[in-house]
Backbone as CSV, one residue per row, in Angstrom:
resi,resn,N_x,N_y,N_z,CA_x,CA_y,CA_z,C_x,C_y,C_z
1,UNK,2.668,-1.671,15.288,2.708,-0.411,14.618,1.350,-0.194,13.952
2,UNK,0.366,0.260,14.718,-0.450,0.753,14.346,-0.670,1.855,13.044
3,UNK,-1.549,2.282,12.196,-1.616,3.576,11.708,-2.640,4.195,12.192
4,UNK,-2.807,5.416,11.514,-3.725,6.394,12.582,-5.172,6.624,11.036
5,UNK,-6.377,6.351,11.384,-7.585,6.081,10.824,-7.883,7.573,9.803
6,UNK,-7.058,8.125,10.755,-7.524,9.726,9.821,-6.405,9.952,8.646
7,UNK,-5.016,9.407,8.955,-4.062,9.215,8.165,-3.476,8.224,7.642
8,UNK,-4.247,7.503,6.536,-3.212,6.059,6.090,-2.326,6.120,5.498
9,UNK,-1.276,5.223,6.487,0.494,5.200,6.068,0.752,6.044,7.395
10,UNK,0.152,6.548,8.131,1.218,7.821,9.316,1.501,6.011,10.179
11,UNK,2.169,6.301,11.107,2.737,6.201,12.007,2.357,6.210,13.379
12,UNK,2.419,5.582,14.357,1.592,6.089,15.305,3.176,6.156,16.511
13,UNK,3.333,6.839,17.748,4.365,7.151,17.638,4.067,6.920,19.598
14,UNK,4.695,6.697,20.460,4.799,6.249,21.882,5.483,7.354,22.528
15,UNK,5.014,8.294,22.693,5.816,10.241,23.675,6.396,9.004,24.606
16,UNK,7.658,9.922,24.475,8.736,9.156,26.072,9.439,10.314,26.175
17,UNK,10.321,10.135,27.307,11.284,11.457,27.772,11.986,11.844,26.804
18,UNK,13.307,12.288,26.589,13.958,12.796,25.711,15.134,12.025,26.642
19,UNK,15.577,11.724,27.705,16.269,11.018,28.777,16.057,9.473,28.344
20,UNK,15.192,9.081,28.394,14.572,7.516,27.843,15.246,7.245,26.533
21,UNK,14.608,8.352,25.589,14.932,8.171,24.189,16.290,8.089,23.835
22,UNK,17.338,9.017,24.617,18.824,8.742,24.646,19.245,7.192,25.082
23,UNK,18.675,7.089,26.439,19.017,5.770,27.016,18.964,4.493,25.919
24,UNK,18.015,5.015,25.662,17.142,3.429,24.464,18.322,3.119,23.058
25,UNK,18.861,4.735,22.952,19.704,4.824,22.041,21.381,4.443,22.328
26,UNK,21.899,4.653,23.296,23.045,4.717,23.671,22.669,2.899,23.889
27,UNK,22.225,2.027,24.456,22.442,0.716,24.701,22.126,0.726,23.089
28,UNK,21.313,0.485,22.303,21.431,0.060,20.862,22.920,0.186,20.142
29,UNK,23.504,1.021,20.838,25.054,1.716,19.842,25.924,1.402,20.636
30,UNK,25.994,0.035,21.305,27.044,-0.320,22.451,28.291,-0.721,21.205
31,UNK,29.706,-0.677,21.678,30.678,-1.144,20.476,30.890,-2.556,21.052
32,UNK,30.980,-3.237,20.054,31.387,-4.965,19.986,32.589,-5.231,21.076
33,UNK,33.613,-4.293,20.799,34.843,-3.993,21.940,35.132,-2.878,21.684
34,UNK,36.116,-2.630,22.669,36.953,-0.965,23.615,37.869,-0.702,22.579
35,UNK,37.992,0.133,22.247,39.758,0.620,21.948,39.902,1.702,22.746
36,UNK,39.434,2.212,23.828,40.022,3.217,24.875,41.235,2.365,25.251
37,UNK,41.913,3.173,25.770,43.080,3.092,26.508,43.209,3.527,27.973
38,UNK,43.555,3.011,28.773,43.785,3.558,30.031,44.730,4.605,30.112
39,UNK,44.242,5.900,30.537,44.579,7.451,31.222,46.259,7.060,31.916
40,UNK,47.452,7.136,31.039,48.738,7.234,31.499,48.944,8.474,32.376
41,UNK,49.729,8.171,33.556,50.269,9.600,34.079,51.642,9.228,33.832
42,UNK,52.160,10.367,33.067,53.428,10.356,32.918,53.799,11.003,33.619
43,UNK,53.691,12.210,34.864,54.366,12.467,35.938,54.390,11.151,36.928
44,UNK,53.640,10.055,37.267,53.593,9.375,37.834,54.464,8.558,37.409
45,UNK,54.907,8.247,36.554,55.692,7.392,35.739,57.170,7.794,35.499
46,UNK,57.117,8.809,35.775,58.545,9.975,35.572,59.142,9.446,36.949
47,UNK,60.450,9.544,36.663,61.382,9.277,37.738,61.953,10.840,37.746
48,UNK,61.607,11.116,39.070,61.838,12.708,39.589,63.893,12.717,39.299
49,UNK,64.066,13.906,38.326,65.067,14.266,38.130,65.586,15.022,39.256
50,UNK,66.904,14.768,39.566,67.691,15.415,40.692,68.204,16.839,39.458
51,UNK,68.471,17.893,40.961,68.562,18.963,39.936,69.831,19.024,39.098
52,UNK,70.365,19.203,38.114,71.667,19.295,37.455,72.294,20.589,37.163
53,UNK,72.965,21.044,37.222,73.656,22.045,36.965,74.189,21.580,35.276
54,UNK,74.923,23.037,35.086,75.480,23.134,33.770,77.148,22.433,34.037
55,UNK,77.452,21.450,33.305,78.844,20.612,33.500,79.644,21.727,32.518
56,UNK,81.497,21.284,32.980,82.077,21.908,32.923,82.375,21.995,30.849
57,UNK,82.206,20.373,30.999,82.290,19.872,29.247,81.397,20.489,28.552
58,UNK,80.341,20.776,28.537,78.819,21.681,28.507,78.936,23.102,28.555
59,UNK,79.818,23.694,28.970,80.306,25.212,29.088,81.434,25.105,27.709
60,UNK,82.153,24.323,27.991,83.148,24.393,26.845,82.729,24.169,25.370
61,UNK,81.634,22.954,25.549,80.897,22.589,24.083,80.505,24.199,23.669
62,UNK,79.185,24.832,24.487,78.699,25.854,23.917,79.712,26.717,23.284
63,UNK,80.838,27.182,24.268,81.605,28.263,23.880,82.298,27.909,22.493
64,UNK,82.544,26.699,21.931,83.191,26.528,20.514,82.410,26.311,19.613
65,UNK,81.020,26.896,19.564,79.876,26.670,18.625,79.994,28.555,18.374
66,UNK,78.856,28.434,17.455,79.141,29.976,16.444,78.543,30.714,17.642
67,UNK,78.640,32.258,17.752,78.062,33.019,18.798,76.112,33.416,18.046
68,UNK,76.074,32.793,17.174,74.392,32.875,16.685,73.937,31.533,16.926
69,UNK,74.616,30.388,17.046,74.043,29.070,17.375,74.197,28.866,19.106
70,UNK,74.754,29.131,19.530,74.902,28.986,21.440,73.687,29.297,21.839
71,UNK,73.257,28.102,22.982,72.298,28.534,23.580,72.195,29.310,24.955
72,UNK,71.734,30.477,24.672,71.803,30.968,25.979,70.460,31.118,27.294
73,UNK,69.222,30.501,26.637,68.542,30.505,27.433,68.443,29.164,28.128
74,UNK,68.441,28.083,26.917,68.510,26.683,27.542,69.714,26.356,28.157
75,UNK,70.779,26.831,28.528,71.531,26.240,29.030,71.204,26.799,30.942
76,UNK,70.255,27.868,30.964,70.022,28.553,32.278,68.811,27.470,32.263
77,UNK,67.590,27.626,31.694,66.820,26.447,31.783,66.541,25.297,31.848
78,UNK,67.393,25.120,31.099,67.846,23.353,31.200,68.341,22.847,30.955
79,UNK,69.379,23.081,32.074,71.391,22.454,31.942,71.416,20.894,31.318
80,UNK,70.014,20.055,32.335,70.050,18.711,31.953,70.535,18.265,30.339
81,UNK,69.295,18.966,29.846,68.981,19.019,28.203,70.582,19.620,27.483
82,UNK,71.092,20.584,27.660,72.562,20.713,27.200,73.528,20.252,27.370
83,UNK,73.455,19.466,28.652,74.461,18.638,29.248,74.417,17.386,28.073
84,UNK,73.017,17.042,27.887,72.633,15.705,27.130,73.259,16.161,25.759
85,UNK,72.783,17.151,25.100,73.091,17.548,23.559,74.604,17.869,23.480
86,UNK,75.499,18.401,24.523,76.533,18.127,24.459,77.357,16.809,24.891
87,UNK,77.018,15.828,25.336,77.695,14.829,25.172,76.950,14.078,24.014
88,UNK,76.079,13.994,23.637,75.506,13.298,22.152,76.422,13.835,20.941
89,UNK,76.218,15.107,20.879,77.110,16.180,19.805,78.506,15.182,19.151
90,UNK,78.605,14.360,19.209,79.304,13.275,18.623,79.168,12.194,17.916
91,UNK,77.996,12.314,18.158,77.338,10.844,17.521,76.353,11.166,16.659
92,UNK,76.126,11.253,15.152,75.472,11.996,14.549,74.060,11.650,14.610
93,UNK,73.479,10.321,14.473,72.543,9.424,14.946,71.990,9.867,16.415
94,UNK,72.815,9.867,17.203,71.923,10.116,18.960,71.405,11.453,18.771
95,UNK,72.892,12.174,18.459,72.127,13.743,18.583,71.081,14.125,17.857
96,UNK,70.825,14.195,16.680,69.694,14.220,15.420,68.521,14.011,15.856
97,UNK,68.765,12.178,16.533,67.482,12.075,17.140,66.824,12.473,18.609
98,UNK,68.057,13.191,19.299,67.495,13.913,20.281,66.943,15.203,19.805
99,UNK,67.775,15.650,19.003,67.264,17.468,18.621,66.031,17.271,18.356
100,UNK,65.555,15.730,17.442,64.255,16.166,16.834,63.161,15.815,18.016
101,UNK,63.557,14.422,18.685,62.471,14.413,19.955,62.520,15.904,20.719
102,UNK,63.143,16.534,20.594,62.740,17.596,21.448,61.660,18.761,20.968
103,UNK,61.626,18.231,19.430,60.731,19.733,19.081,59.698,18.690,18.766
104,UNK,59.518,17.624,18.769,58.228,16.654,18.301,57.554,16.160,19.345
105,UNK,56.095,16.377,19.720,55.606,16.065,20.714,54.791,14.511,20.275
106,UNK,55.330,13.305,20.597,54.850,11.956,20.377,54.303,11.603,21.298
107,UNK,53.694,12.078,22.170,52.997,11.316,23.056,51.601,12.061,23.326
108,UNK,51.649,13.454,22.657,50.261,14.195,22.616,50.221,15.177,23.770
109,UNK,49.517,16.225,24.118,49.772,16.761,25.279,50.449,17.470,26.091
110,UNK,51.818,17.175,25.252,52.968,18.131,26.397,52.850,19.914,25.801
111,UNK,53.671,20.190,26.764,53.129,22.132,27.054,54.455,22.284,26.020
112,UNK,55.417,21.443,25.798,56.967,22.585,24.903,57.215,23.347,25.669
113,UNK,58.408,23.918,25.112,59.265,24.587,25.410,59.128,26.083,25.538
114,UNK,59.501,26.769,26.294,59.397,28.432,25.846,59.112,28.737,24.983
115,UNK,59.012,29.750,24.277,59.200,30.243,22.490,61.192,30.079,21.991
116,UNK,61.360,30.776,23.591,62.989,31.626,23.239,63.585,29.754,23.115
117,UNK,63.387,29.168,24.128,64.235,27.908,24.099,63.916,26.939,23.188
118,UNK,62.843,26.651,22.196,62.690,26.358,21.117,63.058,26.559,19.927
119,UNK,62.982,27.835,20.145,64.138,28.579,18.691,65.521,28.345,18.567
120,UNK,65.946,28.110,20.103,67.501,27.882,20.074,67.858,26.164,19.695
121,UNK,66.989,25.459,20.062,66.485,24.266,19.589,66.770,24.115,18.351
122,UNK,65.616,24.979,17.601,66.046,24.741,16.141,67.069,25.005,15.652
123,UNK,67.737,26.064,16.200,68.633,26.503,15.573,69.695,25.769,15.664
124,UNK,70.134,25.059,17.144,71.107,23.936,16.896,70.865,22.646,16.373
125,UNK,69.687,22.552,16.354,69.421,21.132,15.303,69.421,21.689,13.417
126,UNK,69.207,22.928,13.321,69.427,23.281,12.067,71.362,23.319,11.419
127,UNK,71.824,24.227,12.748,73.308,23.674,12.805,73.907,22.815,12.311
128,UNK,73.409,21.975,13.570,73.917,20.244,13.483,73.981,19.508,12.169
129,UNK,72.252,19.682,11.020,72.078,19.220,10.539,73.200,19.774,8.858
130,UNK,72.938,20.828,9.112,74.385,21.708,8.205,75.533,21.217,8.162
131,UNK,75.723,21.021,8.953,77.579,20.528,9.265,77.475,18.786,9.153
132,UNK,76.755,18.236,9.120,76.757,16.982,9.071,76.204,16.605,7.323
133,UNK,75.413,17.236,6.693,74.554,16.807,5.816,75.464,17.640,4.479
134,UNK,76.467,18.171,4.131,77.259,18.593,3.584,76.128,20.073,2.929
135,UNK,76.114,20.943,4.443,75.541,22.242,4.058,74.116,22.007,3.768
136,UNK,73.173,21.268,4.131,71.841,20.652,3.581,71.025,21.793,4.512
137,UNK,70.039,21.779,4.719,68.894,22.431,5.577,67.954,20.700,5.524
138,UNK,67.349,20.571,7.048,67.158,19.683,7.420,65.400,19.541,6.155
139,UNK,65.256,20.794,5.764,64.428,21.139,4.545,64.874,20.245,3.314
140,UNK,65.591,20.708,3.139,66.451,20.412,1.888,66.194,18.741,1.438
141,UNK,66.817,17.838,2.820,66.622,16.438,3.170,65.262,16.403,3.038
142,UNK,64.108,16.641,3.371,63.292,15.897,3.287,62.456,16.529,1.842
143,UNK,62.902,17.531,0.895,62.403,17.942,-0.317,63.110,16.322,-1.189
144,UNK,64.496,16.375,-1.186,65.133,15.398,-1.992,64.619,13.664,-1.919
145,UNK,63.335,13.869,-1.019,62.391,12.307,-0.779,63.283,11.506,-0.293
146,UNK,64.448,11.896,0.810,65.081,10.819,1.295,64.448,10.760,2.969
């Protein structure tokens, strides 16, 4: 490190590419180890669903729910998914935690639901959570820090 005779204390300085100067930089800032993760395909990983229709138990569930809680788009969209929430609809634990995996995206990435079939979503997990929680709003539960 030379200095320069006309300026004492400058610097004297080696012009390189702006390509070089990255290069020189990116190996200096290598990480000790990875925490990338390898690129999951979850369609690849998905076991292709056969198509399902709406079951007969699944017609009957909806029809004895309030005429503002029935779903009427998801059950044309996705019998699977009502078929599932009506046989869970018994178990206060399965269902709860299906209603909520359905509006919580844990894995990052996914597209959701319609607007219309989301709302009906909430609305039967808001339901659910009413009639089980002695009139609570699923609000309510998590204001009271439980």
């Amino acid at each position: 490190m030379a200095t320069d005779a006309k300026n004492p204390g400058s610097f004297e300085f080696e012009k390189v590419s702006l390509d070089d100067a990255r290069q020189v930089l990116d190996d200096a800032v290598k990480p000790v180890y990875s925490t990338s993760r390898p690129a999951v395909s979850w369609e690849a990983r998905r076991k292709p669903a056969a198509a399902e229709s709406l079951r007969t138990a699944t017609l009957q569930w909806i029809l004895k729910l309030p005429p503002h809680v029935q779903p009427r788009h998801l059950q044309v969209r996705y019998p699977r998914i009502a078929n599932r929430m009506a046989a869970d609809w018994g178990s206060i634990v399965a269902c709860e935690t299906f209603l909520e995996s359905l509006l919580t995206d844990k894995r990052g990435g996914r597209k959701g639901f319609p607007l219309n079939v989301a709302q009906e979503i909430a609305t039967l997990r808001d339901y659910y959570f009413r009639l089980h929680h002695k009139n609570l709003t699923p609000w309510d539960h998590v204001e009271s820090g439980r």
